[in-house]
C-alpha positions in Angstrom: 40.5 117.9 116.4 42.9 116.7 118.5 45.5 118.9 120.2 48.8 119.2 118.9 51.6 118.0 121.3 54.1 120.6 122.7 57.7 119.0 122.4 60.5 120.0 124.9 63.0 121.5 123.1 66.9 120.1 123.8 69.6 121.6 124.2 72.5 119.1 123.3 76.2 119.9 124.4 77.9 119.6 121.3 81.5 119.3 122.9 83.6 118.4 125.6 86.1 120.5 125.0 87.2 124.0 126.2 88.0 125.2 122.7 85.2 127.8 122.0 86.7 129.6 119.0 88.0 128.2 115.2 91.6 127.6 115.4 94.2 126.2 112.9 92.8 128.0 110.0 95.6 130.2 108.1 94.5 134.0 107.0 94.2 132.9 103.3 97.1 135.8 102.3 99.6 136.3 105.1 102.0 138.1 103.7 100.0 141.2 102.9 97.8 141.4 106.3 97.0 145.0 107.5 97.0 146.3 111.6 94.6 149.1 112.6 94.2 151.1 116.0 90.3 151.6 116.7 89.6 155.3 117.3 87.7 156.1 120.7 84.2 155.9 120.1 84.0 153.2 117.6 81.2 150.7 118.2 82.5 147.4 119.1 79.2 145.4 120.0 77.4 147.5 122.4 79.7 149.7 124.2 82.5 152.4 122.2 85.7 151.6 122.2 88.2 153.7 124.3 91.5 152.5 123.3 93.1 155.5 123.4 92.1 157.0 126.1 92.7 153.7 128.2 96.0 153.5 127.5 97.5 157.1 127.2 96.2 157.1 130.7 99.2 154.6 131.5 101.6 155.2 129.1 102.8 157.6 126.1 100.5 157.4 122.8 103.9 156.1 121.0 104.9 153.3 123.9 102.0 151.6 123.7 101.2 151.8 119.8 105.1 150.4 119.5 104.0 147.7 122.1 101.0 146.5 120.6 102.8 146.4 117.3 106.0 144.3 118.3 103.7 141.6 120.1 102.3 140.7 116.3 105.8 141.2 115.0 107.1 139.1 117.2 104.6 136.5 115.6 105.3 137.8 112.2 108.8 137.4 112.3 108.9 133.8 113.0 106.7 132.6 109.3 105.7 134.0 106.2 103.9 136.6 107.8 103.7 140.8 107.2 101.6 143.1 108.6 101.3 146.9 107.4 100.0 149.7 110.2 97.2 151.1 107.9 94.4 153.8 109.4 91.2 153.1 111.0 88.0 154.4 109.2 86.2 154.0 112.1 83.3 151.9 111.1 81.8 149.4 113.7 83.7 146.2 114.8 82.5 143.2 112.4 80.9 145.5 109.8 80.4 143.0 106.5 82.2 143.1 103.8 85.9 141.6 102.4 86.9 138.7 104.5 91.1 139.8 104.1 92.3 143.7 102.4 89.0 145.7 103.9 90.6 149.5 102.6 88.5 150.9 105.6 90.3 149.0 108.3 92.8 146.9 109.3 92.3 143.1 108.8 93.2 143.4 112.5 91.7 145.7 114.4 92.9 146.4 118.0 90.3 148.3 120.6 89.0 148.7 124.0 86.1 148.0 126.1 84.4 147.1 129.0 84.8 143.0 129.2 84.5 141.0 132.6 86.8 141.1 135.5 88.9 137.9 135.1 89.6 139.1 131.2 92.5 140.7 130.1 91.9 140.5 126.4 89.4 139.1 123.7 90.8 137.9 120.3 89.4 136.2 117.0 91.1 134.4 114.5 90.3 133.9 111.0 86.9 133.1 110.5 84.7 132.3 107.3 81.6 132.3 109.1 81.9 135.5 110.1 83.2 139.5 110.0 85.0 139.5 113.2 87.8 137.9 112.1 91.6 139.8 113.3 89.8 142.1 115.9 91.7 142.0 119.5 89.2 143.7 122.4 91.3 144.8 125.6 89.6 145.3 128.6 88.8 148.8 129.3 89.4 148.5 132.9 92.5 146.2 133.2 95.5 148.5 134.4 98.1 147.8 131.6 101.5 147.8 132.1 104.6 147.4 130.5 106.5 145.0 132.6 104.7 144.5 135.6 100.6 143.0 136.5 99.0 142.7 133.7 102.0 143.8 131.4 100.6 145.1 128.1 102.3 143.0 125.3 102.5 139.6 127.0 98.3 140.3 127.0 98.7 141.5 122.9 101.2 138.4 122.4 98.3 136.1 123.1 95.9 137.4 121.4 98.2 137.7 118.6 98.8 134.5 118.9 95.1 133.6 118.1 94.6 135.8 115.8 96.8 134.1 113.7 94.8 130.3 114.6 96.4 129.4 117.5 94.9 127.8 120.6 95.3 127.6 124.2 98.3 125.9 125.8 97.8 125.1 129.1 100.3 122.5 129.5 103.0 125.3 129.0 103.2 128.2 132.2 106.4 129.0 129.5 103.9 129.5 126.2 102.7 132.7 125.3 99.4 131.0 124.6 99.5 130.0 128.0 95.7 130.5 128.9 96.6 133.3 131.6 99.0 135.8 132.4 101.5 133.6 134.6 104.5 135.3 134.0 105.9 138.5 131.7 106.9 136.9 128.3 109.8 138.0 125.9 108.7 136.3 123.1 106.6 133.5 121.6 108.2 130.2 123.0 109.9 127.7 120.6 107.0 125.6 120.6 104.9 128.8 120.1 107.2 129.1 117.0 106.8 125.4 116.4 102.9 125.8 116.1 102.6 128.9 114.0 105.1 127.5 111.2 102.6 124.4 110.8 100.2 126.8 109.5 102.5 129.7 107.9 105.9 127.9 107.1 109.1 129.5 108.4 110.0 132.8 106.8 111.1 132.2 103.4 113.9 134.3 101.5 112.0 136.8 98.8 112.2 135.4 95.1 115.8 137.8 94.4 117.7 135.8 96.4 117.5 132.6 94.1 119.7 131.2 92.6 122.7 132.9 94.4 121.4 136.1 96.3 121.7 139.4 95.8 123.7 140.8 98.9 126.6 142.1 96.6 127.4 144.4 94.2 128.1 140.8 91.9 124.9 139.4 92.1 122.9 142.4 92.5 119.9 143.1 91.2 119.0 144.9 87.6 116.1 148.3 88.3 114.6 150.1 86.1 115.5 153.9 86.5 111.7 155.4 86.5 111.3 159.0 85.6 108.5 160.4 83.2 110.1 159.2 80.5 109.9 155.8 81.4 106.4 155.1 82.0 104.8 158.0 79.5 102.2 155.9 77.0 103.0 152.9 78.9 99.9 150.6 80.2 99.7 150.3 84.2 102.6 148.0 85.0 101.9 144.5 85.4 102.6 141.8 88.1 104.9 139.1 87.8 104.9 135.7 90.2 107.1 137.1 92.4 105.1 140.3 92.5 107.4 142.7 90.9 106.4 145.1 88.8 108.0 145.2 84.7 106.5 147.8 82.1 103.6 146.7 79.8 105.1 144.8 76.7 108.7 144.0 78.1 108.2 140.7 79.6 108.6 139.1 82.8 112.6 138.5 82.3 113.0 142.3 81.9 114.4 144.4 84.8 111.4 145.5 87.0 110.1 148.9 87.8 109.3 148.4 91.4 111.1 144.8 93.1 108.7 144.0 96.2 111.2 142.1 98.5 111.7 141.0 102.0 114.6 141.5 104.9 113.5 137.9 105.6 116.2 137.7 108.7 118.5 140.2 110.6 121.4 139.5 108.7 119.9 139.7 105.3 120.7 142.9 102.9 119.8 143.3 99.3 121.6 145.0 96.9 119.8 146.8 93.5 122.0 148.3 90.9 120.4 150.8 88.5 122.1 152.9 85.8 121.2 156.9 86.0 119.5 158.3 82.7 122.4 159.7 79.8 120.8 163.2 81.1 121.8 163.1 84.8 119.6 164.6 87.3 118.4 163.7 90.7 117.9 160.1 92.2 115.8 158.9 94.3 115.6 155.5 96.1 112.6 154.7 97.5 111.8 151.8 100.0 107.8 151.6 101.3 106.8 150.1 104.7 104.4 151.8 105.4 101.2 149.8 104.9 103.3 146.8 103.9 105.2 145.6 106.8 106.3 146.7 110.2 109.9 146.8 108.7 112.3 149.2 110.0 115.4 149.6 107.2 118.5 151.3 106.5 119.1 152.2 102.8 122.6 153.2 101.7 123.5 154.1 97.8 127.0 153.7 96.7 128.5 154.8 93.3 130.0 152.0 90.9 133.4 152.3 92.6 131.7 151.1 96.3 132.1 154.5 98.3 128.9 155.7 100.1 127.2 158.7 98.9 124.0 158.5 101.0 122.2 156.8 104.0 118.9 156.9 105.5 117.1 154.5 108.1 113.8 154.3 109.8 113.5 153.6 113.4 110.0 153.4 114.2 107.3 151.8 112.8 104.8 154.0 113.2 106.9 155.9 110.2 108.8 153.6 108.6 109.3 154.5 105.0 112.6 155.7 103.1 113.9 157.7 100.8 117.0 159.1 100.2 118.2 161.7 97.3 120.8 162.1 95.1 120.6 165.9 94.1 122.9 165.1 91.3 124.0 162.0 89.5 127.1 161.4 86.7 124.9 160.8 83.8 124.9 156.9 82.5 126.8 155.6 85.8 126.2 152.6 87.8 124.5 153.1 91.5 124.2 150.7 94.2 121.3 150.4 96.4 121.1 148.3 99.8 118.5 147.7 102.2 119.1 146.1 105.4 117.7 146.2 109.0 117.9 149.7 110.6 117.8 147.3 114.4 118.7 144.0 115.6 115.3 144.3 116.8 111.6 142.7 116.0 111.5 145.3 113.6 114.4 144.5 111.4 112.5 142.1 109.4 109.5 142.3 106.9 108.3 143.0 103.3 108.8 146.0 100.9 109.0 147.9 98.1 111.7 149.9 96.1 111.8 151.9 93.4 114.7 154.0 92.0 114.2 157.0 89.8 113.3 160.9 89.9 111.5 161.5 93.4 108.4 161.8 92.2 107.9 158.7 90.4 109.7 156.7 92.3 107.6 157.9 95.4 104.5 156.9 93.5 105.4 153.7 92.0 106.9 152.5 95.5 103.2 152.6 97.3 102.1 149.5 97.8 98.9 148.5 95.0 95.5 148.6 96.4 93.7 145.4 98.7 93.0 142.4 96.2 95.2 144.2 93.3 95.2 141.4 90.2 98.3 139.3 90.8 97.0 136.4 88.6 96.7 137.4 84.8 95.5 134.4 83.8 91.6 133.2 83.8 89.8 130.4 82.0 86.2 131.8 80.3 85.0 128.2 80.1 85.4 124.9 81.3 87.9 123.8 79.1 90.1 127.0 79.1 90.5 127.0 83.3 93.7 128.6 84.0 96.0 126.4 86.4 96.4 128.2 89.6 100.0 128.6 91.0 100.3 126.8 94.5 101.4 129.6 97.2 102.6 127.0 99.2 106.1 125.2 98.8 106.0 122.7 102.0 103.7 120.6 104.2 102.8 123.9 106.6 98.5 124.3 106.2 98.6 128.1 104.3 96.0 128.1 101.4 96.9 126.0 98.8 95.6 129.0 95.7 95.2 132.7 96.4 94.1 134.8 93.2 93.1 138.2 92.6 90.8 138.3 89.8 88.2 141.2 88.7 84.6 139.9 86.9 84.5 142.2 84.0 80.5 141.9 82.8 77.3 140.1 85.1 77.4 137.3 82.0 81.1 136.7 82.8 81.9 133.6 84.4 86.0 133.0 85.6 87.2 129.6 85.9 90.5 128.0 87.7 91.9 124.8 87.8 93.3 123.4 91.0 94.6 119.8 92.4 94.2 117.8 94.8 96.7 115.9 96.9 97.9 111.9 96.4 96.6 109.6 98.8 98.1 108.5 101.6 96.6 105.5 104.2 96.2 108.4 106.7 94.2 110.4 104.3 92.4 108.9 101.6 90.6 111.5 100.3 90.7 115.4 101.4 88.7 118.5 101.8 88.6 121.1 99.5 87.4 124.5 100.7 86.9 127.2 98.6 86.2 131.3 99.3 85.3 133.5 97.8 85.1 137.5 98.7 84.5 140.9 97.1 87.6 143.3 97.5 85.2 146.1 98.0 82.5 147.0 101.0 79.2 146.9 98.8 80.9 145.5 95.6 81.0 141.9 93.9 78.9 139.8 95.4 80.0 136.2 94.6 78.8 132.6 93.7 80.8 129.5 93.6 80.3 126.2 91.5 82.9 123.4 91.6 83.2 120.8 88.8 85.4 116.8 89.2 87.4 117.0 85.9 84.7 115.7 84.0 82.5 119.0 84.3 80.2 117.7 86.5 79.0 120.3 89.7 80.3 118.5 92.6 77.7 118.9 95.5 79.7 121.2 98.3 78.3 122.1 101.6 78.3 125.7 102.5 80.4 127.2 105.5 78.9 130.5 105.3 77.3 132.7 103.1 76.5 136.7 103.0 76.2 139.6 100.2 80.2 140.1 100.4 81.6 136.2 99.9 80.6 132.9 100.0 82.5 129.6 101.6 81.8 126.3 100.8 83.9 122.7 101.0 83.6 119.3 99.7 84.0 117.4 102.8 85.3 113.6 100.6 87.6 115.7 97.4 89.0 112.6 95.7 92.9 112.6 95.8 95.0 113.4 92.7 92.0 115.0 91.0 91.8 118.1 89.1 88.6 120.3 90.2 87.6 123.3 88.4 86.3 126.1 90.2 84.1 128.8 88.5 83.2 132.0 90.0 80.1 134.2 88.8 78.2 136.9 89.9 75.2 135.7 92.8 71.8 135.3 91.6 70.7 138.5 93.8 73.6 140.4 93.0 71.8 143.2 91.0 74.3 146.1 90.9 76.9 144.1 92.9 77.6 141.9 90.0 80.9 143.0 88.8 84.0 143.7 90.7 87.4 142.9 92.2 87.2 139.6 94.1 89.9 137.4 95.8 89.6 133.9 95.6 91.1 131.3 98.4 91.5 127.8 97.8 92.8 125.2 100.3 93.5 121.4 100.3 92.7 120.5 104.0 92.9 116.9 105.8 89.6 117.3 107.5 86.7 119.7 107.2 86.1 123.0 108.3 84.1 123.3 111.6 83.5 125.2 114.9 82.9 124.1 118.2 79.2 125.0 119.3 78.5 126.1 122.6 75.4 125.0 122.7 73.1 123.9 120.0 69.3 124.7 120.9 66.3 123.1 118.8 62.9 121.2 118.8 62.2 118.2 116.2 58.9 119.1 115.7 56.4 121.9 118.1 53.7 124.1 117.9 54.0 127.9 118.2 56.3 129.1 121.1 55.0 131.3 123.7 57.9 132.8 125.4 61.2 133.6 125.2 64.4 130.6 126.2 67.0 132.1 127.9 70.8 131.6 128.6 73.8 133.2 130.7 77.1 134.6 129.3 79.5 134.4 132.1 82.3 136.2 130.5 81.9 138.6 127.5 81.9 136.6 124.2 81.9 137.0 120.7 78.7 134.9 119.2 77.7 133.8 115.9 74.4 132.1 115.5 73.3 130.0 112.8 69.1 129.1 112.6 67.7 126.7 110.0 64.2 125.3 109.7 60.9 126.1 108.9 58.7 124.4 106.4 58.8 125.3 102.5 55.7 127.6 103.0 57.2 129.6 105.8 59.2 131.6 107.5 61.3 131.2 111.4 62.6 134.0 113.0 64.8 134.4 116.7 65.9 137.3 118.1 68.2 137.5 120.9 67.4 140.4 123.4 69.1 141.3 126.3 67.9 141.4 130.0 66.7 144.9 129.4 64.5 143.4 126.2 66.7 145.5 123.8 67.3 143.2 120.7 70.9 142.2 120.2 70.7 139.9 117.0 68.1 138.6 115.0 67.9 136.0 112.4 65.2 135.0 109.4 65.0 132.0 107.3 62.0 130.8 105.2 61.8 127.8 102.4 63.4 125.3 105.5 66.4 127.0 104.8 69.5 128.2 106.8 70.4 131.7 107.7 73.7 133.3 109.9 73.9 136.4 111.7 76.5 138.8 112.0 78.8 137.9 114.9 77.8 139.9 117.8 79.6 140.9 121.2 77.7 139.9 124.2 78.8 141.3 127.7 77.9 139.2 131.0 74.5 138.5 131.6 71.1 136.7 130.9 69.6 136.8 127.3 66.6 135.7 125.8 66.0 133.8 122.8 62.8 134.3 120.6 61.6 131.7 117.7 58.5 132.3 116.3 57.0 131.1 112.6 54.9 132.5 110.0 53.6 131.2 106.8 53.9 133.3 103.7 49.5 134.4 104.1 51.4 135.9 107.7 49.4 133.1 109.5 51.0 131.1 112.5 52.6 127.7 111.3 50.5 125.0 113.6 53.6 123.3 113.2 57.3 123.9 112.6 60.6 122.5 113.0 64.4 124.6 113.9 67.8 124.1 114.9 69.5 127.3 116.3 73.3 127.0 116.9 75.2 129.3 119.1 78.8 129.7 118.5 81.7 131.0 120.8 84.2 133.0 118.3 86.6 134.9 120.5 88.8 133.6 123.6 90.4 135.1 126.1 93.3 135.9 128.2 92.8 136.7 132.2 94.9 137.2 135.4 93.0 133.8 136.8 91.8 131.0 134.8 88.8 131.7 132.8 86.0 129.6 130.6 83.6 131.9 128.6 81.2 128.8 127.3 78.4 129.7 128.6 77.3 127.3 131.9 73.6 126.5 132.7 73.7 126.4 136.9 70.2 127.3 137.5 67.9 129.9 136.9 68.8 133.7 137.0 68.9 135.2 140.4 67.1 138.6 141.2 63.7 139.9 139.9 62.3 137.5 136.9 62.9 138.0 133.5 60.9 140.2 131.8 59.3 139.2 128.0 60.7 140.8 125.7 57.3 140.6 123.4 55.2 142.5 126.4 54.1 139.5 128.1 55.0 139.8 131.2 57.5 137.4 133.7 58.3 134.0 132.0 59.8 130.7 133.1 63.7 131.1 132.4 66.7 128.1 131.6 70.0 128.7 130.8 72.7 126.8 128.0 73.8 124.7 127.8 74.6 122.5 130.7 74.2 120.5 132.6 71.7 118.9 130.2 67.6 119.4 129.5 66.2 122.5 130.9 62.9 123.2 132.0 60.1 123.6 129.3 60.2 127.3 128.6 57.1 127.0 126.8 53.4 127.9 129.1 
């Protein structure tokens, strides 16, 4: 028999461009995002993070937790943003699971580590490819300062900034996304604010002040005193558009329970009346923050003839709920609750909720529901009974078209939701549809998605990413004007995991989804490999690797291992399939990549074809101009690589430039 041909594999430089990371994609639910501070010793990749203990050594605990928090404020106060302090379970950085509303963590996560000299910071936005998405990594060793080198919340500003999708500016010095530190910024710059409304839309006023506001006694509005009373033998209150709560049975034009509102500028104040019970008794009015928004407010009560008769405020947002008690009230009378900014500060705008009643129920109905709570009542059980999803989205800015929280009741139960396209224009004459869908709990629901054309027929969709927790797809060529239908089931594998709260995210796009590649790393068609490629990080980068191939009677694996042959991320796929790996951290250095193939008898396939894919998530900030893509300038310096597999010194490459390395195969 002949001998089979070895084939060089590539390595094909995908793009030009410095733009390592997926920017202009919205968080699917922006107005209910979550901030948490990493505890010391949390894994983040392969070192612990020591936020704490970095910056206490600079600073007071409270100056730099109050720092960190107004640079995202500063975002959040600019579009239709909130983002609630919540605690930090601890659990590693990009640990699977929900994709928005994890209750373990923050859906941004803030920590410190060891990262190369010329970064200040790390950051990654919103990703559907992988679990990473919302954490920010300062650099352990950076000096941090308030004001001076490397000034603490110009660094966080930045990576705030690309948290929420934003990209480099380097035309700018004046930008906050400016790619490094040239000067100590205030603020995001107007056309910072510019950038971040195309995706979020400027700030909108909450849903009480239309028609004609409610910063008056005249126009304020109706609350339901809550005591016992009240809500004894009532069902769990439900949620209306504008995500109020009103009793089970009395309708959404009755007075709510709790009103969740916004301070949606620093001049805004909203006013609640609410008549005390024929009994008397105490009052409490209750306004939550805490976990909500980074809102700092001041909340007077007046009787019916205007005087004051109590004030509170909150002043930091580290603590920034309210309450304030009437011991006493004149049975049946009028009182007047407002809420307003406590500051003229970054702080003085945001989300919450209030509730006015006796102190303990008004405490408890005031907390803010739990991550992926059901805020859309409606669902279709078949085809023709798809319930028309509200948009979210009132102008032209690129926030998801539909969000829904839904809950799948049985493992036969399949939901179903209407959506639409928009008309055509010359620019765009058809559009992308992407569609996501997530589990609300770590180790809950694990989803599938089908979409149908208004006929019922599946349209064919290409996936974006797929794990046990969610599942992303898009239909790259969505006709315009159409009506889709979108079911959502449980996943053939899901086993136990196949009932649950999910969130589903639905967006009507211009083009596709899709990341820039670092490098993309394959063979058309070879024999089995016999040692390990390598490549160089030059700056510590966040990865994702995606590896398809194989034949339909086998299996590839690659495994990336690190210069001391520890693995750092490993991938299978068999059936010529495509798998993704969990994002992983990677710190400067060399690493080596392993594909090898099996067939299902455990044999060696004589042949085999893969692609593996190597994707840059994160970008940085840094004191001097910086590009993390990896760079191929040669071989490694120093004593040869060893093989990870036990065989000994191999030939080494690096990816992805600048073009065809050597053959790393003997």
């Amino acid at each position: 028999m002949a001998p089979i041909p070895r084939r060089r594999p590539l390595l094909e430089p995908l793009e030009g461009r410095r733009l390592p990371a997926t920017f202009g994609v919205a968080w699917p639910d922006p107005g209910h995002l979550t901030l948490s501070f990493v505890k010391d010793g949390t894994p983040v990749g392969s070192a612990p993070s020591a936020l704490a203990s970095t910056l206490d050594a600079r600073m007071p605990t409270a100056l730099w937790q109050r720092t960190i928090l107004s640079a995202f404020q500063a975002w959040a106060d600019l579009a239709n943003i909130n983002i609630g302090l919540v605690p930090d379970g601890g659990l590693p950085a990009g640990r699977p699971g929900p994709l928005q509303g994890n209750p373990n963590f923050g859906d941004i996560r803030v920590s410190a580590r060891p990262l190369s000299a010329d970064e200040l910071a790390i950051a990654t936005p919103f990703d559907l490819s992988g679990n990473w998405s919302g954490n920010v990594v300062l650099n352990s060793a950076a000096l941090f300062s308030v004001g001076g080198a490397n000034d603490l919340f110009s660094a966080v500003l930045h990576e705030a900034g690309h948290v929420f999708g934003l990209e480099h500016n380097p035309a700018d010095p004046a930008s906050a996304m400016y790619p490094t530190q040239a000067v100590v910024h205030a603020g995001p710059s107007a056309s910072d604010a510019e950038a971040l409304r195309a995706l979020y839309g400027a700030r909108q006023p909450d849903a009480f002040e239309s028609p004609s506001g409610n910063d008056t006694f005249a126009t304020a509005t109706p609350l339901v005193f809550v005591d016992p009373a009240t809500v004894a033998g009532s069902m769990p209150p439900s949620v209306d558009s504008s995500g109020s709560l009103y009793g089970a049975g009395r309708g959404k034009g009755a007075p709510p329970w709790v009103a969740a509102a916004d301070i949606s500028s620093l001049g805004d104040t909203d006013v609640y009346a609410v008549k005390a019970p024929a009994g008397g008794g105490a009052l409490a009015a209750v306004v939550r923050a805490a976990g909500v928004s980074l809102l700092t407010a001041r909340v007077t009560v007046y009787d019916a003839s205007g005087a004051v008769v109590a004030s509170a405020s909150a002043d930091d947002p580290l603590d920034n709920d309210v309450t304030v008690v009437l011991p006493t009230t004149t049975p049946g009378a009028t009182y007047y609750v407002k809420v307003a900014s406590a500051n003229p500060d970054v702080f003085g705008i945001g989300a919450y909720r209030v509730a006015v009643g006796s102190p303990d129920v008004a405490r408890s109905l005031a907390a803010p529901p739990p991550a992926g709570a059901i805020t859309e009542p409606g669902k279709g059980t078949t085809f023709a009974t798809a319930a028309a999803l509200t948009p979210q989205t009132p102008g032209t800015d690129a926030r998801w078209r539909y969000v829904a929280h839904q809950d799948l009741v049985t493992a036969a139960e399949t939901d179903f939701y209407r959506v639409q396209t928009d008309p055509a224009s010359a620019a765009h004459p058809s559009e992308t549809l992407v569609v996501t869908v997530w589990g609300d709990q770590p180790g809950g629901f694990s989803p599938a998605v089908t979409i149908f054309n208004a006929r019922g027929n599946p349209v064919p969709a290409r996936v974006i990413n797929r794990d046990e927790s969610s599942v992303s797809v898009q239909v790259p060529a969505a006709a315009a004007s159409h009506q889709y239908v979108i079911a959502v089931s449980a996943a053939a594998h899901a086993g136990v995991h196949a009932t649950g709260a999910y969130t589903l995210a639905v967006n009507v796009r211009n083009a596709p989804v899709s990341s820039q590649s670092s490098f993309e790393f394959g063979t058309p068609n070879i024999g089995r490999p016999k040692g390990p490629s390598t490549f160089t990080v030059a700056s510590s980068s966040l990865f994702h690797f995606d590896l398809s191939g194989g034949s339909s009677g086998g299996a590839v694996q690659m495994t990336v291992y690190d210069a001391k042959a520890k693995p750092v991320a490993s991938l299978r796929t068999s059936g010529g399939g495509s798998a993704s790996a969990e994002d992983v951290l990677l710190a400067p250095g060399t690493y080596f990549i392993r594909v090898s193939a099996t067939t299902k008898a455990g044999l060696p396939q004589p042949r085999f074809s893969y692609k593996l894919r190597g994707t840059l998530r994160s970008d940085p900030i840094g004191p001097t101009p910086t590009d993390p893509t990896p760079t191929g300038t040669g071989t490694t310096t120093g004593p040869p690589p060893i093989d990870p597999t036990g065989g000994g010194p191999v030939a080494t490459n690096t990816l992805p430039y600048p073009g065809v390395p050597s053959n790393p195969w003997p």
